[in-house]
C-alpha positions in Angstrom: 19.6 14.5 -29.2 22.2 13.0 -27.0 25.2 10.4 -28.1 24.8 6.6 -28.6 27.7 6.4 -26.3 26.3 8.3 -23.3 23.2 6.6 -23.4 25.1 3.5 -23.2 26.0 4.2 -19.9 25.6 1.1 -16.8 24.0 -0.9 -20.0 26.2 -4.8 -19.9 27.3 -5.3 -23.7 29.2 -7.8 -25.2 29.7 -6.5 -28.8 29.5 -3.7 -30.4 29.3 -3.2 -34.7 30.1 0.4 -35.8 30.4 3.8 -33.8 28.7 4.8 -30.8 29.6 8.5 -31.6 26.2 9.1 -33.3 24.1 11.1 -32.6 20.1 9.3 -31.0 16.9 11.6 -31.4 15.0 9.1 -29.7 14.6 5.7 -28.3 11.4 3.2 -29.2 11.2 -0.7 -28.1 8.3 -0.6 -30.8 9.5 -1.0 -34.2 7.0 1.6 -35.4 7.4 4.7 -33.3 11.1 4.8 -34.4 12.0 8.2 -35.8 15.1 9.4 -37.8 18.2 8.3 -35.8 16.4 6.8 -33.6 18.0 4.0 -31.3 15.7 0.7 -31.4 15.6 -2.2 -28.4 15.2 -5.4 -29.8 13.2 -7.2 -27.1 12.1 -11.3 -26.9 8.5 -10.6 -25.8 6.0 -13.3 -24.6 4.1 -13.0 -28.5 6.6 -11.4 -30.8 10.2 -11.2 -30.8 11.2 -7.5 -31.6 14.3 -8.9 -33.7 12.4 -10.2 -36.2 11.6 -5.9 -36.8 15.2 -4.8 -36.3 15.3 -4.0 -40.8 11.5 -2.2 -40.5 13.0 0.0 -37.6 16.2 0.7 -39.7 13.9 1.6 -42.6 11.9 4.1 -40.0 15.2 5.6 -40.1 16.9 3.9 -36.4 20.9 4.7 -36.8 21.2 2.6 -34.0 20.0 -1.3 -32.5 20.0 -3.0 -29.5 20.0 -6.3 -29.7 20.4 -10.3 -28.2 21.7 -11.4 -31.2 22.6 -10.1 -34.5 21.4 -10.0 -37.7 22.9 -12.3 -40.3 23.7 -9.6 -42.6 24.8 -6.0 -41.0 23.6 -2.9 -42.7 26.4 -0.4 -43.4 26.3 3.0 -41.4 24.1 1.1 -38.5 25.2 0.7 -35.0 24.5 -2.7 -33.3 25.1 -3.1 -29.7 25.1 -6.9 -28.8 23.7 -7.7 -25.2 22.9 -10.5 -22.9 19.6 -8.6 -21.9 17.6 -6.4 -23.8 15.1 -5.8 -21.2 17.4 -4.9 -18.4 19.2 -2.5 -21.3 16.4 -0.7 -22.2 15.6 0.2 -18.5 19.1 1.9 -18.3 19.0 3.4 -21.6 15.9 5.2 -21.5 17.1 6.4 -17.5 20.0 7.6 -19.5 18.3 9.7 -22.6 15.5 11.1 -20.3 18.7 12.4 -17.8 18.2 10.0 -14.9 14.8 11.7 -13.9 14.9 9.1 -10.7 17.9 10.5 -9.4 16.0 14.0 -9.5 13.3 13.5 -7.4 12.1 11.2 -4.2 10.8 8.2 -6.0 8.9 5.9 -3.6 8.0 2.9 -4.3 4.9 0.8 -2.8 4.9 -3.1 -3.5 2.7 -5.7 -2.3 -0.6 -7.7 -3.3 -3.1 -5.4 -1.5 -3.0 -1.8 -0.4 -0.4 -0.8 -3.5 -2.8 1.7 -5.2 -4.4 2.8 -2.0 -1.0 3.6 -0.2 0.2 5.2 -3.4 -2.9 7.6 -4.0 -3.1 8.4 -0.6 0.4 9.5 -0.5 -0.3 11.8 -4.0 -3.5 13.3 -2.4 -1.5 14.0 1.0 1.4 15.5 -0.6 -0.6 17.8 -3.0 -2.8 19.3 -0.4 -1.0 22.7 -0.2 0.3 22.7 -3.1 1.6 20.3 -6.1 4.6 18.6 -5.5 4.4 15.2 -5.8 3.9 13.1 -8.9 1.6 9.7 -9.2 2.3 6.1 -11.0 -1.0 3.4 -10.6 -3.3 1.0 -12.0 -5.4 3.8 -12.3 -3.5 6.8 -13.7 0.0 9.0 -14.4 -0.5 12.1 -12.4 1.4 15.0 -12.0 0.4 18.9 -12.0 -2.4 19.5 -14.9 -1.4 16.3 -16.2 -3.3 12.9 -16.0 -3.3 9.8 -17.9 -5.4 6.7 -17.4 -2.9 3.8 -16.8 -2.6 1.0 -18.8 -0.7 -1.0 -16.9 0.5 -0.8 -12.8 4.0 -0.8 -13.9 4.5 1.1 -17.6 7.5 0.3 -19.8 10.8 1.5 -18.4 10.8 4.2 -21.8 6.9 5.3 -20.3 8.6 5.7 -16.6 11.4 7.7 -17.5 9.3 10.2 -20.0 6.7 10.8 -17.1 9.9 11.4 -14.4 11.3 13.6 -16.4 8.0 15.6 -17.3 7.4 15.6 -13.7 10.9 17.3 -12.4 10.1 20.1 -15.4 7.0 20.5 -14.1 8.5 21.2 -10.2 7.4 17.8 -8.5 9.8 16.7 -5.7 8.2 13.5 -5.4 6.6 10.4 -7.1 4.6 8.0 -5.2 4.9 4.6 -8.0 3.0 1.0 -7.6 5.7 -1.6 -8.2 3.8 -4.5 -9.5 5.6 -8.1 -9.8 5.0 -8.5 -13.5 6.7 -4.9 -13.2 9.9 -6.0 -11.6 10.6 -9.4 -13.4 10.3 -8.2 -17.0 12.9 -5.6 -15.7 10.6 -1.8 -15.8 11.9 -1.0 -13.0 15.7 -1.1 -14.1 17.7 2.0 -14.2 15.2 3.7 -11.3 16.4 4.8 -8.2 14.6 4.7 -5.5 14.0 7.0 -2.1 12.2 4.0 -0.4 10.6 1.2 -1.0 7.3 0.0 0.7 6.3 -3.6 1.4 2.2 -3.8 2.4 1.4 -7.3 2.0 1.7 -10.9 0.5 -1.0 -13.7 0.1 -2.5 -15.6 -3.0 -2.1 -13.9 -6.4 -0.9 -13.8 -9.6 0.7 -17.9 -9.4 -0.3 -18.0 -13.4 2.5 -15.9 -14.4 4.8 -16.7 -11.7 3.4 -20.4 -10.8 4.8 -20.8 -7.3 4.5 -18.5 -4.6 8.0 -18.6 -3.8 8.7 -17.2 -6.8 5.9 -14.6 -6.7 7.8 -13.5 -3.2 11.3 -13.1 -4.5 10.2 -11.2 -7.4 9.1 -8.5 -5.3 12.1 -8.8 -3.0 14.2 -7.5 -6.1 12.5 -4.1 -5.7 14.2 -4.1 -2.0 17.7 -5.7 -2.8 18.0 -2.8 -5.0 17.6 -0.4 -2.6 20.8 1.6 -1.6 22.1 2.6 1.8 20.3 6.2 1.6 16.8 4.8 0.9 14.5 3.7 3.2 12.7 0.1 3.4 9.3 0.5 5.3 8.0 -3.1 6.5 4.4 -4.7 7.4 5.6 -6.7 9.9 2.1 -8.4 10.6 2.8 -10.2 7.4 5.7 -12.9 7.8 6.8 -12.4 4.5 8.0 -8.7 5.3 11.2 -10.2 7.1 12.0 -12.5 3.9 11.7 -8.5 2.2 14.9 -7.3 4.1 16.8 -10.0 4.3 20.4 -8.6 2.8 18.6 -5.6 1.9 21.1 -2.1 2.5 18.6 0.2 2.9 17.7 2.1 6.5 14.9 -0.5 7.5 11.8 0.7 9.6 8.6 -1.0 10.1 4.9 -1.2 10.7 2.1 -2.8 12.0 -1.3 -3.5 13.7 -0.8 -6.6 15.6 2.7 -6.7 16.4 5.8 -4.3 18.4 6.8 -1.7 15.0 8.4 1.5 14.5 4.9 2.9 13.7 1.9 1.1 15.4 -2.3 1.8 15.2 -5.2 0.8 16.6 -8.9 0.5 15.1 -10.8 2.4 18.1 -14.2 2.6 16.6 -15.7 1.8 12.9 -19.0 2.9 10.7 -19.8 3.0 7.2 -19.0 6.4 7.5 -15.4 5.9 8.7 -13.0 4.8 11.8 -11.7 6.5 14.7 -7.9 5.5 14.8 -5.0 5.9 17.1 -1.7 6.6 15.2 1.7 6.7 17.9 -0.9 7.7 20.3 -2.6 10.2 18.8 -6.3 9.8 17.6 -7.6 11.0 14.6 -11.0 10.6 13.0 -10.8 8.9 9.1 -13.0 8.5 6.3 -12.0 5.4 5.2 -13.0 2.4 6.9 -11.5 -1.3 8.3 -8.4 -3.0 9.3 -6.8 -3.0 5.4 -7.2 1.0 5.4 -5.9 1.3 9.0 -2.7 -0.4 7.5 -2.8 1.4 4.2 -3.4 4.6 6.7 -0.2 3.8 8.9 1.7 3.5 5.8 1.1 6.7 4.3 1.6 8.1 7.9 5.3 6.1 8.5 6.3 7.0 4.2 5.0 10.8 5.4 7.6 11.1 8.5 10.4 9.0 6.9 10.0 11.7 3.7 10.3 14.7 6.6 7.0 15.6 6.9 5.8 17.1 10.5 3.6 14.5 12.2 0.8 16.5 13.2 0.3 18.1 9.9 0.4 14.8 8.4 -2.8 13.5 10.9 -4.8 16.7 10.1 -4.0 16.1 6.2 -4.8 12.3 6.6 -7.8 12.6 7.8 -9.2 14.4 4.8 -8.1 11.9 2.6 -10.4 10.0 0.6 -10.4 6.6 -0.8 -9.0 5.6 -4.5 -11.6 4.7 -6.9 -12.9 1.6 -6.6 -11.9 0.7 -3.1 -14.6 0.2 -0.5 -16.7 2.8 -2.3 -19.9 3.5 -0.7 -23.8 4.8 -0.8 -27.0 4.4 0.2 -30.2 4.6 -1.1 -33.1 5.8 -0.1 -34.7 2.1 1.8 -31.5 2.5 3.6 -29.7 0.0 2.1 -25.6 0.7 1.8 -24.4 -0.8 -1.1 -20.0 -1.5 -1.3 -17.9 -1.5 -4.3 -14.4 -2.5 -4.1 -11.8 -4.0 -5.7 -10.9 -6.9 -4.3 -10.1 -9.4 -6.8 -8.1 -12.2 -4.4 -8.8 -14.1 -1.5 -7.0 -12.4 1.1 -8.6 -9.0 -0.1 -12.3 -10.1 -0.5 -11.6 -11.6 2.8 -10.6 -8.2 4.6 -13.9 -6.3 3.4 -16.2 -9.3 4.1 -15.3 -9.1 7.9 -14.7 -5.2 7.5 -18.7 -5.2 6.7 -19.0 -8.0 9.2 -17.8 -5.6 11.3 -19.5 -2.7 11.5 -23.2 -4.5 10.7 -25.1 -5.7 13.9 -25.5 -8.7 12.1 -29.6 -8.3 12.2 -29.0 -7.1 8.3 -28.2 -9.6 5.3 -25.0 -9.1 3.4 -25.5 -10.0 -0.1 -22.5 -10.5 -1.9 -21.9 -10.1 -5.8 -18.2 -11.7 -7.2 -17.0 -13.4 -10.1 -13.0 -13.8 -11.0 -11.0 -12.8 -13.9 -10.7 -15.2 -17.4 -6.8 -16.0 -18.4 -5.6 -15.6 -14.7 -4.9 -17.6 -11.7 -7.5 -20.6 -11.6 -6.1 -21.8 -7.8 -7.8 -18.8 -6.1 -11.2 -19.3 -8.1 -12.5 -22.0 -5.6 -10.7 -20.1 -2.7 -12.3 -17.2 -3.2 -15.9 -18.9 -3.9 -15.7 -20.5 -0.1 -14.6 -17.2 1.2 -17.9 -15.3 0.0 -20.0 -18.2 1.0 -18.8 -18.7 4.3 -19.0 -14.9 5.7 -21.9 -14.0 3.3 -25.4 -14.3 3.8 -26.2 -14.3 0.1 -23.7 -14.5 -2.6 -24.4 -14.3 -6.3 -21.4 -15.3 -8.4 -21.1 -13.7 -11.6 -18.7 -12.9 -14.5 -15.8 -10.5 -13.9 -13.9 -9.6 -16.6 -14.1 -13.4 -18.3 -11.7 -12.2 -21.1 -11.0 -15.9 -23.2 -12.8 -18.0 -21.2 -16.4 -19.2 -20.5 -18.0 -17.4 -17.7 -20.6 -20.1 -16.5 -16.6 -22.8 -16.4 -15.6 -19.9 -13.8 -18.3 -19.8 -11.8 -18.8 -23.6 -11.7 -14.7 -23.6 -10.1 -15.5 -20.8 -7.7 -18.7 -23.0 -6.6 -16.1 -26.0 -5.9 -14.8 -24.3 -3.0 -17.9 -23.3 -1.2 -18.9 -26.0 2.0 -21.9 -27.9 1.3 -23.7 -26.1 4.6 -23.0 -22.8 2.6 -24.7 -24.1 -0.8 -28.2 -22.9 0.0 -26.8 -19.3 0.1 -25.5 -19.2 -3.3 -26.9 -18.6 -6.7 -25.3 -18.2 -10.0 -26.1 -15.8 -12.3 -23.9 -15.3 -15.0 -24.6 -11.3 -16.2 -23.0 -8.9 -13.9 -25.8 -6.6 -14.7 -28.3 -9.1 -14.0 -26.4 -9.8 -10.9 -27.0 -6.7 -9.3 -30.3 -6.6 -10.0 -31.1 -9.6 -8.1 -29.0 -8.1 -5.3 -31.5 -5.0 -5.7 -34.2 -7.6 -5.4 -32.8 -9.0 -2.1 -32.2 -6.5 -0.4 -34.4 -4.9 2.4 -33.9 -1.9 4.2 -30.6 -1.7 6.2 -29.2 -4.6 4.3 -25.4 -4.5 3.0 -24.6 -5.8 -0.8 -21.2 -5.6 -1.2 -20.0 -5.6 -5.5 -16.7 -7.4 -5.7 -13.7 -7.9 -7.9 -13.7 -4.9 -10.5 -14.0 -1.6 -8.4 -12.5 1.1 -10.5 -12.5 -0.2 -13.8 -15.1 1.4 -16.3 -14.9 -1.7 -18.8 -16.0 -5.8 -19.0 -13.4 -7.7 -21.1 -14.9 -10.3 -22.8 -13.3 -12.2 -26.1 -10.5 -9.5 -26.9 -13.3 -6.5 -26.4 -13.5 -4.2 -23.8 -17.5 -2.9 -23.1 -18.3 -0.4 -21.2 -19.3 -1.3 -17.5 -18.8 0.5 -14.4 -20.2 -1.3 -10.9 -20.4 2.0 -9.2 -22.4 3.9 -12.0 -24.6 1.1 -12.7 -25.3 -0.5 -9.3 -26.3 3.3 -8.5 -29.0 3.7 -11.4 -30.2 0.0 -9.7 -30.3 0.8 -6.1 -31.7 4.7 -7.3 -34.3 3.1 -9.8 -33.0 5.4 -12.5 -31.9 2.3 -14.5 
């Protein structure tokens, strides 16, 4: 239980109705999981507007509202705490009632289009390997001592943060290794945090259906950096031009990184197999199970966060090079006519890009590589052609397929992916609208020491299609394929 008024603290109001000398058992943006005395945030949500439940979550027994406007007619005995911004409140509030876990511990957070989840596993696995001490917030999962939680979202709800910071500093963690997503930032879940450092890996074509210009997409996740305070650190890509538009009035201690370009923290891609890379880090060489120029960044990042947390160098390049790739991202096998089969993530054009001529790469180009992609339903159409030329242009054979189509028609999003493919590319293509089916046909293709690369859902476990998630995993499946145990 802590007072109304303390949890009040940092929050902008501009009214208040009653006394904020009560006493708050909890706090709930959901009008259901109120509980007696309970404090509820009325928030304006993209499908309901949580005002319109501000009486149900007085009858769940809420002593206390949050609000952008009040009610017509104010119950006696009921605090109501007018502000501009319920969002942004909510974000300090719950900081405030879970004891400002972020001020506790060394929250880092990783931001970008590609490389967030990799970066931010990588640095979980790295600090964990003597012993737990570092906490993990992804598309993939909450993870902290005994504890893990399959994500929901890449950014959860500011109450969801705080709850899991707090659980984490009980549980002894010193650090938390969080993906900052953009839709994350601009519907304020990352108010009320504080933050150790902040690292920028990349920007290139993504999410323009929610944020409709790229401009806009940018300055969202510049917010995570203008946030920053003078005792934080921002770590930069500087290959990517965008990383300078990052810092720009930003008071944080800035460092940077890069591949191409005079940083802080450089590397080199020496050698590469399907097997791994041989990198050199600073000048020092180290041998690395992950493979192509996106992990080499992803790699340097982890190594840069590592030193600018106070870790020892060297014992960071012994522990780095017994990391292993996150679920999902360039995930590899091969079966027994010696055909290696990739399963990765990459779900825009910039990423399917980067493991097309990572594969291109490594293969002596005497092999095929077959290619299996689709794109998401409800999201960004502009990258659907984009991402169709890509594959055709630095595949051999592409089969496009359904992703997750979620509302949409499956066979309408691979007709706009086969817009952007040049007509000397046409002949390589062939649409076949089952994922499962898809593979097979790659299976079919493929001769010994060909590559088939599965694109676009990498870790997930599910295919959304009309409101229902079924199950369907691209590792699991192309495996019982490839092993004929399908």
């Amino acid at each position: 239980m802590k007072k109304l008024k303390e949890i009040l603290y940092k929050v902008s109001i501009e009214g208040i109705s009653g006394s904020t000398d009560v006493a708050v058992s909890n706090v709930a943006m959901d009008s259901r999981k109120v509980k007696k005395d309970g404090l509820y945030v009325a928030i304006k949500g993209s499908l309901t507007d949580g005002h319109g439940y501000i009486d149900q979550a007085i009858e769940a027994g809420a002593n206390s509202i949050i609000c952008e406007g009040l009610p017509e007619n104010l119950k006696p005995g009921i605090t109501y705490i007018k502000v501009n911004d319920s969002r942004a409140s909510l974000g300090w509030v719950a900081s405030n009632f879970y004891d400002n876990p972020s001020n506790q511990l060394k929250l880092v957070g990783i931001t970008g289009t590609n490389g967030k989840t990799s970066v931010a596993t990588l640095l979980f696995d790295l600090f964990n390997f003597e012993a737990p001490q570092a906490g993990l917030i992804s598309t993939l999962s909450i993870k902290y001592g005994e504890f893990a939680y399959e994500a929901s979202h890449t950014t959860p709800d500011p109450l969801t943060l705080n709850k899991h910071l707090n659980a984490m500093i009980e549980e002894g963690m010193a650090y938390c290794f969080m993906e900052v997503s953009s839709h994350g930032i601009h519907q304020k879940r990352i108010t009320g945090l504080t933050f150790a450092g902040a690292v920028f890996t990349n920007l290139t074509h993504d999410h323009l259906d929610y944020h409709h210009t790229f401009k806009s997409y940018r300055d969202t996740k510049k917010i995570l950096f203008d946030s920053l305070s003078n005792e934080a650190f921002a770590l930069i890509n500087v290959d990517d031009k965008n990383g300078k538009v990052m810092i720009q009035n930003c008071n944080a201690k800035l460092h940077t990184y890069a591949l191409h370009r005079y940083a802080e923290f450089s590397a080199q891609v020496l050698e590469s197999q399907f097997k791994g890379m041989l990198l050199k880090i600073n000048q020092n060489e180290i041998w690395t199970q992950l493979l192509g120029e996106f992990n080499a960044y992803n790699i340097l990042a982890v190594f840069a966060t590592a030193k600018l947390l106070g870790k020892e160098e060297w014992e960071s390049l012994k522990s780095i090079s017994r990391l292993k790739g996150a679920p999902g991202r360039f995930q590899t096998f091969e079966n027994p006519d010696k055909v290696v089969v990739v399963v990765d993530y990459a779900h825009t054009p910039d990423a399917l890009k980067n493991v097309l001529h990572t594969i291109n790469k490594i293969r002596t180009q005497n092999e095929s590589l077959i290619t299996v992609v689709g794109c998401g339903g409800d999201r960004d159409q502009q990258k659907r052609p984009i991402m169709g030329g890509i594959a055709a242009q630095l595949s051999s054979k592409v089969l496009f397929t359904s992703d997750n189509p979620r509302n949409e028609d499956p066979e309408m999003i691979i007709e706009q992916m086969n817009e952007g493919v040049d007509p000397v590319d046409f002949k390589k293509t062939m649409n076949v609208t089952q994922r499962k089916e898809a593979i097979k046909v790659a299976y079919q293709l493929a001769q010994p020491g060909d590559v088939v690369l599965i694109a676009g859902k990498g870790h997930e476990n599910y295919q959304e299609i009309k409101g229902k998630r079924f199950p369907f995993d691209d590792y699991e499946i192309a495996k019982a394929i490839f092993f004929k145990t399908e």
